[in-house]
C-alpha positions in Angstrom: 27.2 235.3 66.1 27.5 233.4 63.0 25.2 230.1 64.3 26.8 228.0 60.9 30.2 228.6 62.0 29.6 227.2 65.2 27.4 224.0 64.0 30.1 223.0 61.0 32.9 222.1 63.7 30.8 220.1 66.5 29.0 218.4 63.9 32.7 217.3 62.1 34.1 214.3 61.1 37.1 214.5 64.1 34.3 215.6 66.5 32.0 212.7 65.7 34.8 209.9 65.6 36.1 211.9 69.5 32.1 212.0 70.5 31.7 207.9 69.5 35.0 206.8 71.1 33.8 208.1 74.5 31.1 206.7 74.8 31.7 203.1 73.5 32.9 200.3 76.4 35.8 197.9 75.3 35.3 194.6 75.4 38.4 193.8 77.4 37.8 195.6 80.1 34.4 194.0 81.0 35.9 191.6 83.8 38.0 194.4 85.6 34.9 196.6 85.9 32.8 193.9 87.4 35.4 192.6 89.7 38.9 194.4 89.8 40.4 191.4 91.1 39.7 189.6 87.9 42.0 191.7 85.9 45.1 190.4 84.3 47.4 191.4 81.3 46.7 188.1 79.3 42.9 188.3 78.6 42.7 188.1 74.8 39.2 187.2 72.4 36.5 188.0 74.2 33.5 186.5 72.6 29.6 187.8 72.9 26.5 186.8 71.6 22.8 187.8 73.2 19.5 186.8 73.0 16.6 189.6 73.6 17.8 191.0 76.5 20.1 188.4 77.7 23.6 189.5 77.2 26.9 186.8 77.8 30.4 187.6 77.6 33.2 184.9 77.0 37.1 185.6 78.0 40.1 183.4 79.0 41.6 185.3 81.7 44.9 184.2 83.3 44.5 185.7 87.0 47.7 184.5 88.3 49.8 185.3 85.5 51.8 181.9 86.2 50.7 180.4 82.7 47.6 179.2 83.7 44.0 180.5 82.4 40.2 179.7 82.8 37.1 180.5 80.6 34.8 183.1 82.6 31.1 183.8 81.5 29.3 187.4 82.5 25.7 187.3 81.7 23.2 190.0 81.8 19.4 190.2 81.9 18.7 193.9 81.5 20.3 194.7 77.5 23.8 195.3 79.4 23.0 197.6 82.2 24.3 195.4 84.8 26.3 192.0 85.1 25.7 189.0 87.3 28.4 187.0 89.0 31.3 185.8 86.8 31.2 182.1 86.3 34.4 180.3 86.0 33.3 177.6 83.2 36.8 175.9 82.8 37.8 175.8 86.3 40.8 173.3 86.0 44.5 173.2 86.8 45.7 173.2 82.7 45.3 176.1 80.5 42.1 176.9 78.7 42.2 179.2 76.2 40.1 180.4 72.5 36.5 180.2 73.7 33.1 180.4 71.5 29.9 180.0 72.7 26.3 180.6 71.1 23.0 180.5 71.8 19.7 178.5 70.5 16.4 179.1 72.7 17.3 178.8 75.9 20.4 176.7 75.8 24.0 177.8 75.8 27.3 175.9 74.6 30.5 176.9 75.4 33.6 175.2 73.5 37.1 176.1 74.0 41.0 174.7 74.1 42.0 173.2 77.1 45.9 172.2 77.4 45.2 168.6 79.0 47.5 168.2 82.0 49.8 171.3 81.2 51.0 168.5 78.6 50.8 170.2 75.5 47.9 168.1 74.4 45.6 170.7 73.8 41.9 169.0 73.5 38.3 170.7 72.2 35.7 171.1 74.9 32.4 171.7 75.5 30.0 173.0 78.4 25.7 173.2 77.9 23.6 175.4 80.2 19.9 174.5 79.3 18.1 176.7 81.6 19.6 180.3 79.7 22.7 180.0 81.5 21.9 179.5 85.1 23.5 176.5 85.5 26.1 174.3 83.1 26.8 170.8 82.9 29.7 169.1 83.2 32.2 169.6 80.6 33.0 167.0 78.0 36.2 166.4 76.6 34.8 166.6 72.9 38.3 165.6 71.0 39.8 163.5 73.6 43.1 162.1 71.7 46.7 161.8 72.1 47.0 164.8 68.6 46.7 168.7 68.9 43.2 170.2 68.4 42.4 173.8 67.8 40.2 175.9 66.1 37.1 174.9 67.1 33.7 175.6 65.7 30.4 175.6 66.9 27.0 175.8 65.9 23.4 175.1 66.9 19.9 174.8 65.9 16.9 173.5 68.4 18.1 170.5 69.7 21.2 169.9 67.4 24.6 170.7 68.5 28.0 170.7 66.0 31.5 170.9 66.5 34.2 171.4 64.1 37.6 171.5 64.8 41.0 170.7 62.6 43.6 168.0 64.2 46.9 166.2 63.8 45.5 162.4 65.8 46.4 160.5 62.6 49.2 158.0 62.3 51.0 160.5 60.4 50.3 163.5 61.6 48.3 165.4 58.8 46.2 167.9 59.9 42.5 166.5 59.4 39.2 168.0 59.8 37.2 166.8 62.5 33.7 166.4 63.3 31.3 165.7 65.8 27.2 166.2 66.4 24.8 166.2 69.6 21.2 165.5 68.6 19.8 166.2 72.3 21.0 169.9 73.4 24.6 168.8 74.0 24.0 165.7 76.8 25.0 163.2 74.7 27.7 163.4 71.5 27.8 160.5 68.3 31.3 159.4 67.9 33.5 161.5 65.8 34.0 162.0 61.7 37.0 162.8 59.7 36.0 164.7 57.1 39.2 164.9 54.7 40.8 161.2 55.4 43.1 162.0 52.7 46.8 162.2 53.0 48.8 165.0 53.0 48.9 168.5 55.7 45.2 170.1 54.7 45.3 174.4 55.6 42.1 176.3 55.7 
């Protein structure tokens, strides 16, 4: 037996990309392995971020298919092995939908959309867990206006906590850059900034 002829086609490019694909998990179906009766044809951008060997998973998921949707959190302390209990984050009766999340030490902040009263008047908000995601806070509505939010952004570092996010709140109804800052681990927020109070639609 020719023992080259026989290495050349496991060790191939088609054999590699077959040998990678079956062993790698997708994302989406993270919530119907832990609990099959969290599955539902609507979950879309799951988010992840870890921290040593603390893993968290982030997903709108619309159980119900009826229109509405909550933000879920899986967390692992084992590298991914295994999953504790999904935490429902959002947990209210209007849509929630786009979440991020990151991590600095051992706190945890959670932003996403949230469709305030099934009215269209999508708002940003925020959740903290300061004790590596054990527990979370209440949520705070971080935009809280009568315009459209979206796109939120988030970052962190120590005790400091931004968010950016575009909306339309203004008189006329440009588009606007907004921002807001937490200087104690997401308890407390300053009031909020417009960054580009200029006139006229602004697009990323």
């Amino acid at each position: 037996m020719n023992i080259q002829k026989l290495i050349l086609p496991i060790f191939s490019p088609i054999f590699i990309i077959i040998l990678i694909s079956s062993v790698m998990v997708n994302p989406l179906q993270l919530a119907s392995s832990l609990d099959p009766s969290q599955t539902s044809p609507s979950r879309n951008r799951p988010a992840i971020t870890l921290n040593e060997d603390n893993v968290f998973v982030l997903w709108p998921d619309n159980k119900t298919s009826t229109g509405k949707s909550d933000i879920f959190l899986a967390k692992s302390a084992d590298g991914g092995a295994s999953f504790k209990d999904i935490l429902n984050l959002s947990n209210t009766t209007s849509r929630s939908a786009n979440p991020e999340l990151i991590i600095s030490g051992a706190n945890i902040y959670v932003t996403w959309l949230e469709d305030f009263n099934n009215s269209g008047n999508w708002e940003i908000y925020f959740k903290a867990s300061n004790d590596n995601g054990t527990t979370f806070n209440k949520p705070i509505n971080i935009s809280n206006n009568t315009g459209l939010s979206e796109d939120p952004e988030i970052a962190a570092d120590e005790e400091n906590v931004i968010l950016t996010w575009w909306d339309n709140s203004t008189s006329n109804g440009d588009r606007h850059v907004m921002y807001r800052a937490s200087t104690d681990n997401g308890i407390t927020f300053n009031p909020i900034i417009t960054l580009n109070a200029t006139t006229g639609i602004t697009s990323p």
